[in-house]
C-alpha positions in Angstrom: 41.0 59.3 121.9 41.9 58.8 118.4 44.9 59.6 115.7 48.6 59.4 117.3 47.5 60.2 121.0 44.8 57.0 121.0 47.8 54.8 119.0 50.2 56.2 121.7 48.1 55.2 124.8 47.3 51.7 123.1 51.3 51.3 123.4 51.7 52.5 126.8 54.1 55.7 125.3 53.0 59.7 127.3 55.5 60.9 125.4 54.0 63.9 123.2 52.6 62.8 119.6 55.2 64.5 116.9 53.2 66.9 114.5 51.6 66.2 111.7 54.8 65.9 108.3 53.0 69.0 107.1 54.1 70.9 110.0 57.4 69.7 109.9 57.7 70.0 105.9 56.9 73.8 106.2 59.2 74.3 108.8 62.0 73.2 107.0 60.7 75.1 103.8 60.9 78.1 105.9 64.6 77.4 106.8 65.7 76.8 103.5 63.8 80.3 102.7 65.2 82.0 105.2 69.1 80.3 104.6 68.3 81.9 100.5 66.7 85.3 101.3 69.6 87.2 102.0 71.3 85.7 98.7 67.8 86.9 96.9 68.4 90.2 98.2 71.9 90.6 97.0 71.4 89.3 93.5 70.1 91.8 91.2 72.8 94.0 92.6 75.6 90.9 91.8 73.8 90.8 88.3 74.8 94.5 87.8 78.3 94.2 89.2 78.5 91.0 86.6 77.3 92.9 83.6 79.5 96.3 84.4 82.7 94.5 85.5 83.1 90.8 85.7 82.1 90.7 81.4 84.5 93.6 80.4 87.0 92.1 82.0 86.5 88.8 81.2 86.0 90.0 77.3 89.2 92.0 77.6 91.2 89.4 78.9 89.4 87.1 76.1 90.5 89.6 73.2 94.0 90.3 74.7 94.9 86.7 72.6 93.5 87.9 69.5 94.5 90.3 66.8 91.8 93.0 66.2 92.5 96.0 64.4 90.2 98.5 63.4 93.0 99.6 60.7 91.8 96.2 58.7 88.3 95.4 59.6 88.6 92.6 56.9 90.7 90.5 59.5 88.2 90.4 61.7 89.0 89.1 65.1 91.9 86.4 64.8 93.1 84.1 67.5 97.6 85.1 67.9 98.4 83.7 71.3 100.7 85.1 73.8 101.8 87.2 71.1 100.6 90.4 72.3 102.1 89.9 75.6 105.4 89.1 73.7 105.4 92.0 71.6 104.7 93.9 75.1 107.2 92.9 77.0 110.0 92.6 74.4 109.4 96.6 73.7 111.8 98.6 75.7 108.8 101.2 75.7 106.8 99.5 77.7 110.0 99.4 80.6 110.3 102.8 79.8 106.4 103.2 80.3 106.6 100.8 83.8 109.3 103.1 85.3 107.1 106.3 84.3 104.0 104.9 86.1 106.0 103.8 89.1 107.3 107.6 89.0 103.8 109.0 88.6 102.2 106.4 91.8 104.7 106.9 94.1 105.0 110.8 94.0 101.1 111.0 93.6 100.9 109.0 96.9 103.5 110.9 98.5 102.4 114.2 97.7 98.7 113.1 98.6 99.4 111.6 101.7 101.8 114.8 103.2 99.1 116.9 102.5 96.3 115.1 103.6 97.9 114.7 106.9 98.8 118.5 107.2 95.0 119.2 106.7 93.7 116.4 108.1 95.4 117.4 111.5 94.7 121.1 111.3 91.1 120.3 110.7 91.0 117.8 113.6 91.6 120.8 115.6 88.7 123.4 117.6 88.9 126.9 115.5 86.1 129.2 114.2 84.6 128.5 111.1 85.7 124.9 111.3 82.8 123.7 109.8 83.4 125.9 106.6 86.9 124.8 106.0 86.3 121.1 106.1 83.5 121.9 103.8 86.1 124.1 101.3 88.4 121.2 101.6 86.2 119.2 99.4 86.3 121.5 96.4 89.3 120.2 94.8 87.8 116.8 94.3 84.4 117.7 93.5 85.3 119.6 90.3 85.1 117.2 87.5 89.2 116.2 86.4 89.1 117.6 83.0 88.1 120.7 84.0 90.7 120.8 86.6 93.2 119.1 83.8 92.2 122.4 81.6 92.8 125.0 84.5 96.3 123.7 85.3 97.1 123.5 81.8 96.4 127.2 81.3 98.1 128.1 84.9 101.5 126.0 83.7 101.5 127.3 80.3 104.9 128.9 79.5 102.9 131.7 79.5 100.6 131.4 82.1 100.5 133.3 85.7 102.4 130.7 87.5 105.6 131.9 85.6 104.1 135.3 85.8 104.3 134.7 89.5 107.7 133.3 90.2 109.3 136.1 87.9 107.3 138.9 89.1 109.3 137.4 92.9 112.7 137.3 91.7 112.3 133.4 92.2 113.3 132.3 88.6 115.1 134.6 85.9 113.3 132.8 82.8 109.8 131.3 81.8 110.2 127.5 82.3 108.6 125.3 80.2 106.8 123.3 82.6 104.7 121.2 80.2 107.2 120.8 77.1 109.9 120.1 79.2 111.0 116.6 79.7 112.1 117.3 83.2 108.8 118.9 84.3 106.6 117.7 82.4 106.0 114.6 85.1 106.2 116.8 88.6 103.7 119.5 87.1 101.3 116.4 85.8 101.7 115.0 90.0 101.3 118.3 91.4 97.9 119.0 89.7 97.0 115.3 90.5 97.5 115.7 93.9 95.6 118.9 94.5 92.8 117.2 92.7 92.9 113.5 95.2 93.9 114.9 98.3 90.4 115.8 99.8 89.5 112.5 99.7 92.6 110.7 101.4 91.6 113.9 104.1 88.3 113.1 104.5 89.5 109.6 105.3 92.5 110.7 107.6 90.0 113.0 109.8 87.5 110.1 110.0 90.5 107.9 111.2 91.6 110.8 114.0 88.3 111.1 115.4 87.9 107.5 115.9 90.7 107.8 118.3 89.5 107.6 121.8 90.4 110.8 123.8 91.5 109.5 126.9 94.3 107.8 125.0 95.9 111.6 124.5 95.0 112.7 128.1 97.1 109.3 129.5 100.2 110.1 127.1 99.8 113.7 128.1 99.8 112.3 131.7 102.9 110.0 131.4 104.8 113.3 130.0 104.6 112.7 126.6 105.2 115.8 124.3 103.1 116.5 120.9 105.8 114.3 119.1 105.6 111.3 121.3 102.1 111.7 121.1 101.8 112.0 117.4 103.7 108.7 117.0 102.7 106.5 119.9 99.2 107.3 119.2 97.7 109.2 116.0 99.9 106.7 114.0 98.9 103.5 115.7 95.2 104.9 115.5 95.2 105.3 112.3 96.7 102.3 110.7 93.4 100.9 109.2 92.6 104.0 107.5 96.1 104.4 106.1 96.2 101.3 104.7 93.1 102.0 102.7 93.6 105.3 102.1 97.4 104.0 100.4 96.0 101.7 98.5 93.1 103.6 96.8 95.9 106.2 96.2 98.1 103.7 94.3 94.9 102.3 92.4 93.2 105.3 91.2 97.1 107.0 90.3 98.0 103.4 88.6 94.1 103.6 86.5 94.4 107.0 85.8 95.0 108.8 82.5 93.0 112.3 82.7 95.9 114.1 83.4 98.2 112.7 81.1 96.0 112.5 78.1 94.3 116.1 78.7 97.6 118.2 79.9 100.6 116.5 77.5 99.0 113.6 75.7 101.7 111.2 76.9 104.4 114.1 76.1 107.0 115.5 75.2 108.8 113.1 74.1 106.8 110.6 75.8 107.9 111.8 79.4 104.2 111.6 80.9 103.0 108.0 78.7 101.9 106.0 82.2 100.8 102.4 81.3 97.2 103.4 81.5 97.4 105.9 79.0 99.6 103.4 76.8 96.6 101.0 76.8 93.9 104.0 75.8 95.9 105.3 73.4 96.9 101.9 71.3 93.1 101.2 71.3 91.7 104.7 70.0 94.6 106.2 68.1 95.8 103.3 66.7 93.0 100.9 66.9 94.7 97.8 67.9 92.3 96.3 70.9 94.4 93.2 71.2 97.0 94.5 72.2 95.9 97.4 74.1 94.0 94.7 75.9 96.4 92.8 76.9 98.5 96.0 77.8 95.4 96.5 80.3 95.6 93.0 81.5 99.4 93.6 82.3 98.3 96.5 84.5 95.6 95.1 86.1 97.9 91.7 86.7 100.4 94.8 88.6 97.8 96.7 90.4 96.7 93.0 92.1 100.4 92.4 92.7 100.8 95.8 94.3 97.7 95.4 96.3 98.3 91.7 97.8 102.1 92.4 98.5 100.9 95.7 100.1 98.3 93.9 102.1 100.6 91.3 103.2 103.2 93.4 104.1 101.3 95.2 106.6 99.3 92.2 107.5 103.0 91.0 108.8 103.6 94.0 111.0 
């Protein structure tokens, strides 16, 4: 015997030898590879999500303390402070603009979420042609915004065949104005907006009903529970997850969005439809002040987080 075994017997020790500190050196190398690879995997995709996201708005947050005007290029980019964020929230506007977004989220996510549980539950259902109808559903929000901005634009014209409609049935006795009109201009702007989102808060909904286990139905059914008891003692408990995502992507996308607004009444009349978001766009490229439309975006993004955690928390509680 030689080596480790021969040094081993010499001392009276059967235990085994240890390997050789190559062995064990490339076993912990392959540890350490194996802890990293997943990381490795996930990195160019981080890299991405840093370039599109993390450096616009860490750059936006960066300008919203400076003074940048396109109006006088000679400036250049000057450092003001929390100025813009005074000037923002000492300009009754911008109350004025808060209350109109709230307006604008809240029905959106009303309207979105009746309807998306009307269709939701009617699609959940056994009927011919089932298939086809949840197919159909999607239409609405597969056509691009703007071109559904333009369509609804024509159909609520004072003009157009929606007042052609509700004549032609004795329902009203004049044209209205439904996008010049301060008190209309807001509901026609949420009614197009939610035939545009609500496929998508259905498509979640139906997802969520499905996942329900059938025997839960065919115990309540059982016990002598109606369709009413059944509805609330078990679709609604089944379906709390998806409702709370399906509620909060309704408040972020209504909260980010401006294709409505901007394409139907451009913030009008009378600023009755100017939403935050569209505030932000429009001080930016109309009037070419990026500080301050910047830090008008970081106000809204500092709300939709607000929003979002207490929302969270709130239903975290229950």
């Amino acid at each position: 015997m030689s080596g480790p075994a021969a040094a081993g017997a010499a001392r009276g020790d059967n235990r085994p030898a240890a390997p050789p500190r190559d062995r064990r050196r490339s076993a912990a190398a392959w540890r350490r590879e194996a802890l990293l690879f997943p990381y490795l995997l996930v990195a160019p995709a981080m890299l991405v999500l840093a370039v599109i996201f993390l450096y616009p708005l860490g750059y936006s947050l960066w300008l919203s303390f400076h003074s940048l005007n396109l109006n006088r290029p000679w400036q250049g980019t000057v450092w003001v402070g929390l100025e813009n964020y005074q000037e923002i929230l000492t300009d009754p506007g911008f109350y004025e603009s808060l209350w109109r977004t709230a307006y604008w989220t809240v029905g959106s996510l009303v309207g979105e979420l009746a309807l998306a549980f009307v269709a939701a539950l009617v699609l959940n259902q056994t009927f011919p042609g089932r298939a086809i109808a949840r197919a159909v559903i999607l239409i609405p929000w597969a056509v691009p915004t703007v071109l559904v901005a333009i369509v609804f634009s024509t159909m609520f014209n004072a003009q157009g065949i929606v007042n052609e409609l509700l004549f032609e049935a004795g329902l009203i006795s004049d044209y209205i104005p439904w996008l010049s009109s301060t008190d209309w201009a807001m509901p026609t702007l949420i009614f197009a907006h939610v035939w545009k989102s609500f496929p998508f808060l259905t498509i979640m909904l139906l997802a969520g009903l499905q996942s329900i286990p059938k025997d839960l139905y065919e115990a309540a059914s059982i016990d002598g529970a109606g369709p009413w008891h059944r509805f609330v003692h078990v679709t609604l408990p089944g379906l709390r997850s998806v409702m709370v995502i399906a509620v909060l992507l309704s408040v972020i996308f209504s909260l980010k969005g401006i294709d409505f607004p901007y394409i139907m009444t451009f913030g009008g009349p009378a600023d009755s439809t100017k939403v935050i978001a569209f505030d932000a766009f429009h001080t930016a490229f109309h009037q070419y002040s990026f500080g301050l439309a910047s830090a008008i975006a970081t106000v809204l993004t500092i709300i939709t987080a607000i929003v979002s955690y207490a929302y969270l928390r709130l239903r975290g509680s229950e």
